[in-house]
C-alpha positions in Angstrom: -14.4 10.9 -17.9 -11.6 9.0 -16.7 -11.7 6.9 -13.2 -8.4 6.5 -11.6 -8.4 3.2 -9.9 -5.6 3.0 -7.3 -5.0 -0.5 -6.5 -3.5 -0.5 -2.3 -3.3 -4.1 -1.8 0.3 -6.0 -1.0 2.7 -6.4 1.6 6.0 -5.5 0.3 8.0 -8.0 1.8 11.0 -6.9 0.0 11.2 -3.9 1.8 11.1 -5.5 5.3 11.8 -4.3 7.9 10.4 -1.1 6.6 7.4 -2.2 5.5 5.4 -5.0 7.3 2.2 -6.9 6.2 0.2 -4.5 9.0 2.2 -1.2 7.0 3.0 -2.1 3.6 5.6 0.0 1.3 2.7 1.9 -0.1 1.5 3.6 2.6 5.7 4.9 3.9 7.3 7.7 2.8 10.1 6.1 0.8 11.5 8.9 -1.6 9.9 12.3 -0.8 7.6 13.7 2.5 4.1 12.3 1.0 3.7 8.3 0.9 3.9 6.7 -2.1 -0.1 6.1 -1.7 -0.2 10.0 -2.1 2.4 10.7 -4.7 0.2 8.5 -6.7 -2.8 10.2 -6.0 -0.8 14.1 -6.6 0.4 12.4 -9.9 -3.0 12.5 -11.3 -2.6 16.4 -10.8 -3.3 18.2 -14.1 -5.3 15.1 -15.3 -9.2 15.7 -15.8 -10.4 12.8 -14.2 -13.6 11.8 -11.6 -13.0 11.3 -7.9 -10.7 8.4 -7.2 -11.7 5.2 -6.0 -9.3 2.9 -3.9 -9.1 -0.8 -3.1 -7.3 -2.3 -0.3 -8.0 -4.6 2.3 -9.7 -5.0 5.4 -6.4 -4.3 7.6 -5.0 -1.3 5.7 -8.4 0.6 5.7 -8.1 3.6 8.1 -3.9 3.9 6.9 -5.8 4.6 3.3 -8.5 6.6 4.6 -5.9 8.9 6.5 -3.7 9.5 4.4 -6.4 10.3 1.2 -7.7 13.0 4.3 -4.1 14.5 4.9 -4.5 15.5 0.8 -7.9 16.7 1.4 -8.9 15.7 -1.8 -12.6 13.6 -2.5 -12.8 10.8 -2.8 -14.9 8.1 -5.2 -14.9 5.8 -2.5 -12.7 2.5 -0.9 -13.5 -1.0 -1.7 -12.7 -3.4 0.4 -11.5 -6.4 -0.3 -12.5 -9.2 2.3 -9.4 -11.1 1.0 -6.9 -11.0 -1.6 -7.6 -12.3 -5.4 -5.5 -10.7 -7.1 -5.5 -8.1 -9.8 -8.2 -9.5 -12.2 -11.3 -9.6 -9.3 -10.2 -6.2 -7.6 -10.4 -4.3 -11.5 -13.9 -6.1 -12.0 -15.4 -4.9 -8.3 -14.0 -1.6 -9.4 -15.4 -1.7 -12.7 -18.9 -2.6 -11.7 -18.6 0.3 -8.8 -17.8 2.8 -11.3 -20.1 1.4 -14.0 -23.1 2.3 -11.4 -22.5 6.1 -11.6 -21.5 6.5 -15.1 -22.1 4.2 -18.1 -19.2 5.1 -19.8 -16.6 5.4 -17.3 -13.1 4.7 -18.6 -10.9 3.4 -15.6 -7.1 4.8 -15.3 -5.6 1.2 -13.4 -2.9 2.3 -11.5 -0.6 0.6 -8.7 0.2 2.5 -5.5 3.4 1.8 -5.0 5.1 3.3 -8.0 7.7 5.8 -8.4 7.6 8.3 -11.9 9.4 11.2 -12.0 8.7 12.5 -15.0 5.1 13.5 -14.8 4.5 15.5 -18.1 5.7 12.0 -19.9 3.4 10.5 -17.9 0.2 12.7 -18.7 0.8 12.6 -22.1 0.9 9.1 -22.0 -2.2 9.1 -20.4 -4.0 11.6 -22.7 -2.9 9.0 -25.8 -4.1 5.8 -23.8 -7.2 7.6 -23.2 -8.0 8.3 -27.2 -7.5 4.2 -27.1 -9.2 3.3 -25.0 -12.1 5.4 -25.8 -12.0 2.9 -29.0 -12.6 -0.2 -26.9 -9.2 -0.9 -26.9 -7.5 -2.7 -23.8 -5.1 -0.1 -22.9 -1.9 -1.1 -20.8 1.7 0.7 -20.4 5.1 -0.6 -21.7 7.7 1.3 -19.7 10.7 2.0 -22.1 13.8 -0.4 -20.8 16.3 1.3 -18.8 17.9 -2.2 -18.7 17.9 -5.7 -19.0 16.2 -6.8 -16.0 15.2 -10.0 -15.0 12.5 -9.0 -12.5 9.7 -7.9 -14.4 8.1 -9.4 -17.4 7.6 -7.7 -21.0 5.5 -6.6 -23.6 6.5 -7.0 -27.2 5.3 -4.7 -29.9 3.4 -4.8 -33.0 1.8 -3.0 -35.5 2.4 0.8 -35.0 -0.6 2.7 -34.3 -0.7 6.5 -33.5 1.8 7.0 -31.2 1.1 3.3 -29.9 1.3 -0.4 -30.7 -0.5 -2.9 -30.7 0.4 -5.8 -28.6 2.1 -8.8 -29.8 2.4 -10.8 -26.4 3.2 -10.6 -23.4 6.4 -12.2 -22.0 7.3 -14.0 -19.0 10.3 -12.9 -16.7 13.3 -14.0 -18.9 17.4 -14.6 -18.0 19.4 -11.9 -18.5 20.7 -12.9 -21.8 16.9 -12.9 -23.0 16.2 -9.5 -21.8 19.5 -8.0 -23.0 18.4 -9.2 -26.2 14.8 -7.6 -25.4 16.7 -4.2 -24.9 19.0 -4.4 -27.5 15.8 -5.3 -29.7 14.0 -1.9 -29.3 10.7 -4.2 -29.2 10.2 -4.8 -25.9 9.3 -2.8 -22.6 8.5 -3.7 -19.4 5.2 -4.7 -17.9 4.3 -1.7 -16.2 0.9 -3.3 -14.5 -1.1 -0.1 -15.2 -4.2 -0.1 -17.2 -6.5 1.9 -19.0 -10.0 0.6 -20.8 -13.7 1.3 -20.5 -15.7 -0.3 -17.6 -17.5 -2.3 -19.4 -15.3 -3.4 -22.4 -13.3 -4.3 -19.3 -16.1 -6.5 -17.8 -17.3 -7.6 -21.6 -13.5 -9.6 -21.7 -13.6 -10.8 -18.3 -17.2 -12.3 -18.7 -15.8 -14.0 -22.1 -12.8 -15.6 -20.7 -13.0 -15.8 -17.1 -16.7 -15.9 -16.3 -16.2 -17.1 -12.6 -14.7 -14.5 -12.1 -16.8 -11.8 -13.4 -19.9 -14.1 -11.8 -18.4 -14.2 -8.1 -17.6 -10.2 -8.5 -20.7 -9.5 -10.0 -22.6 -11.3 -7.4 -19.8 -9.6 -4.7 -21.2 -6.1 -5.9 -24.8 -6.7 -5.8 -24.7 -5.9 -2.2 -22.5 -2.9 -1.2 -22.3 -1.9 2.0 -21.5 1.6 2.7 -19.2 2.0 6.2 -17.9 5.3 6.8 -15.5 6.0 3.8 -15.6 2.5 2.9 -17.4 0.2 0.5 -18.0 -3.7 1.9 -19.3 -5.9 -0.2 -20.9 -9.6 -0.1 -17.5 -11.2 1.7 -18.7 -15.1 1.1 -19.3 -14.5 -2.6 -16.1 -12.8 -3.4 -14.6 -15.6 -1.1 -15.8 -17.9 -4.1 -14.1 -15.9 -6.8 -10.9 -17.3 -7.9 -7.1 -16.1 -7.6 -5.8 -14.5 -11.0 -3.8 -11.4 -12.6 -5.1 -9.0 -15.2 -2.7 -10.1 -17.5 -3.8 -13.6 -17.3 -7.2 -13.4 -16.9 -7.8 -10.5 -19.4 -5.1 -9.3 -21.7 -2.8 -12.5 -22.5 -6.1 -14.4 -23.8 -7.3 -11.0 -25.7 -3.9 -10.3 -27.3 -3.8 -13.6 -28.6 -7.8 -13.9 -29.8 -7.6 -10.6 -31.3 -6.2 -8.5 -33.8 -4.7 -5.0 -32.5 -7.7 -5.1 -29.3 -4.9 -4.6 -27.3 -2.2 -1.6 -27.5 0.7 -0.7 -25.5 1.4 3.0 -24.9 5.5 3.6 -24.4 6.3 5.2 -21.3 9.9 6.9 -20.6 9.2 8.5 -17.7 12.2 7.5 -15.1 9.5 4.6 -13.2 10.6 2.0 -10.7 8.2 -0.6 -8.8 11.0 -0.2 -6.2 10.6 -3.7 -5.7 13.7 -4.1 -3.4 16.1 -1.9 -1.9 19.1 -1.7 -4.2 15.9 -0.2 -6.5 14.9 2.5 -3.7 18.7 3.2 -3.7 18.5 3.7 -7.4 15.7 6.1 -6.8 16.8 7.8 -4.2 18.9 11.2 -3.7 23.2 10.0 -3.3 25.7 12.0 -2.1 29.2 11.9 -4.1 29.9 8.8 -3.1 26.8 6.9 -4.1 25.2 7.1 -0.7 21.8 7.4 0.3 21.3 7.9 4.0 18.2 9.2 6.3 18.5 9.3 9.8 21.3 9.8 11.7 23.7 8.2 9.8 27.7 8.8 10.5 30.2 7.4 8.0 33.9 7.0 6.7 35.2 5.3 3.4 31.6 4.4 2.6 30.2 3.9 -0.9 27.2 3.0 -3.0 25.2 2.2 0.1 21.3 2.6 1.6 21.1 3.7 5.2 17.9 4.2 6.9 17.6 4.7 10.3 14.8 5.4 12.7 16.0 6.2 15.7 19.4 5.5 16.8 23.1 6.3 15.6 24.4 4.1 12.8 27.7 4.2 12.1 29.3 2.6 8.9 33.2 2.4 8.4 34.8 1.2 5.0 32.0 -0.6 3.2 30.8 -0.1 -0.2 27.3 -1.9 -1.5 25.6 -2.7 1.3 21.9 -1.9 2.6 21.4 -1.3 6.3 17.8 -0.9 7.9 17.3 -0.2 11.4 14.2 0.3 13.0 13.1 0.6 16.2 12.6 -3.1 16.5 14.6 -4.9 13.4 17.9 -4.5 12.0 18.7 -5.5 7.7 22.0 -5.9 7.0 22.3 -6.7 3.1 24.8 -6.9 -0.1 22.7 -4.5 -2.9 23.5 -7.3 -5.3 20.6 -9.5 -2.7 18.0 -7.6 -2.0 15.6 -9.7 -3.7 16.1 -12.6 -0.9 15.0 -10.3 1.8 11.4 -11.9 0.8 13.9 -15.3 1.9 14.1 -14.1 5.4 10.4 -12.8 5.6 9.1 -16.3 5.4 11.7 -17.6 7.7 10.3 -15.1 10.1 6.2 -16.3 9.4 7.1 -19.9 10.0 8.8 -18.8 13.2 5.7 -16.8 13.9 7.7 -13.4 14.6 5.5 -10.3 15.7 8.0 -8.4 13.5 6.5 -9.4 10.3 3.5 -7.7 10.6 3.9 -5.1 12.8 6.2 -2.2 13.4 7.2 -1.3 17.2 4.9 1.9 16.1 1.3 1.0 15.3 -1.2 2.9 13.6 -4.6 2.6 14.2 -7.8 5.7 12.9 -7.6 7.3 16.7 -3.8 7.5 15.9 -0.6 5.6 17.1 1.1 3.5 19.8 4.7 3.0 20.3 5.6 -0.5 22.6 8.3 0.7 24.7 9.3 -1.7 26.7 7.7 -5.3 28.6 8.2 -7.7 30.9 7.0 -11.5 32.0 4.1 -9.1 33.6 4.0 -5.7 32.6 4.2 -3.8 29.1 4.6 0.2 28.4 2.9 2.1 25.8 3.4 5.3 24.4 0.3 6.5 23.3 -0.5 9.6 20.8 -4.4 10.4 20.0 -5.3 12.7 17.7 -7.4 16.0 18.1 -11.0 15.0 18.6 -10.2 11.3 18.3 -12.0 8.4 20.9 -11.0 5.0 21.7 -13.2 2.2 21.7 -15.4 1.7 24.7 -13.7 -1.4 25.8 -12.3 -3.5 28.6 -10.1 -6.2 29.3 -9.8 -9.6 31.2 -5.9 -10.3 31.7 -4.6 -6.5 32.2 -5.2 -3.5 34.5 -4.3 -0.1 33.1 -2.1 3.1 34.7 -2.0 6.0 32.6 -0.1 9.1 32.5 -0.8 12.4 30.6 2.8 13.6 29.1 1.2 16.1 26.7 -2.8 17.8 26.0 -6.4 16.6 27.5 -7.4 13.6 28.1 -11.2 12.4 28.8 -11.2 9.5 30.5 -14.2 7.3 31.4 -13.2 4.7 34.2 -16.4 2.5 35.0 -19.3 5.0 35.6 -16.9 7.8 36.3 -15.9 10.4 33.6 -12.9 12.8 34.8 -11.0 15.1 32.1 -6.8 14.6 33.0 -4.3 17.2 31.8 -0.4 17.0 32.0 1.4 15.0 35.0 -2.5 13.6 35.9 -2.7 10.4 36.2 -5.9 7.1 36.7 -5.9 3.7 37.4 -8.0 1.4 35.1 -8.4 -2.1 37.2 -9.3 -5.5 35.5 -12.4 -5.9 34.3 -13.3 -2.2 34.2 -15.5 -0.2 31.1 -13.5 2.2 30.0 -12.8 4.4 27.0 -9.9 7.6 26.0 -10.8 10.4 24.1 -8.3 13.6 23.0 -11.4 16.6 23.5 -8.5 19.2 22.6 -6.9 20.5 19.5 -3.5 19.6 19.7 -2.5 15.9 20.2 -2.6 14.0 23.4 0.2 11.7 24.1 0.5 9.9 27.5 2.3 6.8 28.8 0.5 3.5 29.3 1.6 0.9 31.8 -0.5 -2.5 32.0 0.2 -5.0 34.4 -1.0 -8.4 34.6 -0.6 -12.0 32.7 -1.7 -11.4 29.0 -0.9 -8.2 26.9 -3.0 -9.2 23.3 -4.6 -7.1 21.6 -7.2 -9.9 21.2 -7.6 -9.4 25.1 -10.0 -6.1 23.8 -13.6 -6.7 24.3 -15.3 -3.3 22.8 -18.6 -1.8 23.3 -18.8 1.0 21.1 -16.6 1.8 18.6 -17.0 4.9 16.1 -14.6 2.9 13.8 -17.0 0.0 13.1 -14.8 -2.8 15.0 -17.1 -3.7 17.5 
């Protein structure tokens, strides 16, 4: 039975300010109503396969959980990763996980920030990876080269085997004269990043050539932790483990020990990483003038450009190749031809210590979202929306007092050792220093408008009680 691994980790920094380190790429809805998290997870439709399991990290948890609960689907569980180490140690923790349910699980690797269109190429190239890797072969997928780009590295083919190849290496990012010649070659496709090979051939290779790594996740996995939908395992031995990609840790040393162990799988199925925003421009409906634009988005003499807009009016007048982002805190103005520097102006923003790198204006959190309005030297105003039998933490605060209002639905409020139930145009007071906790009891959302006063607004200024979430 095949696995599907889907690999949630990253930050997307090429897509700022759309996707923040808080609310990477993968979890937005970039080209279609369903987040690319859940386009991958629909792909797998018409694919016999067990229950997925995901890996992300400790921030991005609840953002997986609710979105694989919007599909309704089950779920094999969600790893967490206490910190990032790359590919290689987030396949092995996966591998082990799936290797304790079935001995001869065969994992499906897959990133979840892909776009395919072509999902009949896509299962087919699945069904003849999966005869493959059945075989103990080390199973990746060489997307067929559209052109010659310079962003993603290559795979060069072998010997033909039925309707695959084996590998003959793996190349680095070349010039654009190299990978013209790649393309014009017919030999070469791009590194795709998805996987497919048994559990434990997987684990076999790692322990042969990298066997820190499969010591620090083995050890990692010996004590899993089971926390609501999620899976926490021993933090200060995967801490340990070191930093390193599949393809170094496990393919590159396997191709070139090995004799046909590891086979590449064409795939021509209209893919993109959409690693930047002329890419999501590429992938993304245009009107007759080469325009993508979402939002409300007025234009004359405009051509060839990306417009995304959250909230307000944008307005473009004779341009051509440009990429404008504005969100409700951050506005991207770009040539299509630079896209990949926006990463550039992302670390300009970390060393300046900017809020807007990791967090949208609009945060999400399990109970469900707020929305920073507005603030002041001593006041800040939230926009709050809790879902339908959702619950705050029982929690209170040092710096702020609290005022809130009830705009739409129920709320139940408990205020010290007072409970009260508020409805629309109700409002309570929450002074310094007071227990208190919010719950939506109803079935439709609640949404009410916070206003805290006082000299520090953090969200480290939480001390909680009791949370259903686990972040006590």
């Amino acid at each position: 039975m095949i696995t599907p691994i889907i690999m949630a980790g990253g930050s997307g920094t090429r897509l700022w300010p759309l996707s923040r380190s808080g609310y990477p790429k993968q979890f937005l809805s970039l080209t279609g109503s369903l987040t690319m998290f859940q386009q991958t997870i629909e792909r797998l439709n018409g694919v016999e396969h067990a229950p997925c399991v995901y890996i992300c990290n400790e921030e991005h948890r609840f953002l997986a959980a609710e979105q694989v609960r919007q599909l309704g689907f089950e779920h094999g569980g969600i790893l967490l990763e206490p910190i990032g180490r790359d590919t290689a140690p987030a396949i092995a923790l996966a591998a082990f996980h799936a290797l304790k349910t079935d001995a001869n699980a065969i994992l499906l690797v897959l990133a979840a920030d892909h776009v395919i269109e072509d999902i009949t190429a896509f299962h087919n190239a699945i069904d003849i990876a999966h005869k493959h890797a059945d075989d103990d072969k080390l199973v990746t997928f060489g997307i067929v080269a559209a052109s010659p780009e310079t962003g993603y590295g290559y795979i060069k083919r072998g010997a033909t085997l039925e309707d695959a190849f084996a590998v003959d290496s793996f190349v680095e990012k070349p010039d654009l004269a190299t990978a013209k010649n790649y393309v014009e070659s017919d030999d070469y496709y791009w590194n795709s990043g998805m996987f497919m090979y048994k559990a434990s051939r997987y684990l076999e290779v790692l322990k042969k050539h990298r066997p820190e790594i499969y010591a620090a996740c083995e050890k990692a996995m010996n004590v899993e932790t089971l926390d609501l939908d999620f899976i926490r395992i021993d933090e200060t031995a995967f801490m340990a483990c070191p930093a390193e990609s599949v393809d170094y840790a496990v393919m590159e040393p396997t191709c070139a020990n090995s004799d046909g162990e590891v086979v590449v799988v064409p795939l021509d199925a209209n893919w993109s990483d959409v690693g930047s925003f002329a890419a999501l421009w590429e992938v993304s409906e245009q009107d007759d003038q080469g325009n993508s634009f979402e939002g409300d988005v007025q234009s004359v003499n405009t051509k060839n450009t990306l417009v995304r807009s959250a909230e307000r009016l944008v307005a473009t007048v004779g341009i051509e190749d440009l990429v404008i982002i504005d969100t409700k805190d951050s506005l991207l103005v770009a040539h299509k031809d630079h896209t990949q520097d926006v990463k550039s102006i992302v670390n300009m923003l970390k060393q300046a210590d900017r809020s807007e790198v990791k967090l949208n204006r609009e945060v999400y959190r399990p109970w469900g979202k707020y929305d920073s309005i507005d603030n002041g030297a001593r006041f800040q105003v939230k926009r709050i929306t809790v879902n339908p039998g959702a619950k705050l933490s029982i929690q209170m605060h040092h710096h702020r007092a609290e005022h809130w209002v009830v705009v739409t639905g129920t709320a139940k409020v408990t205020n010290g050792d007072e409970t009260i139930l508020l409805t629309e145009n109700q409002s309570t007071y929450i002074p310094i220093g007071t227990i208190h906790a919010l719950e939506n009891p109803g079935k439709v959302p609640l949404e009410l408008i916070e206003v805290q006063t006082g000299t520090y607004f953090g969200e480290d200024d939480i001390v909680r009680f009791e949370d259903r979430y686990g972040r006590t």
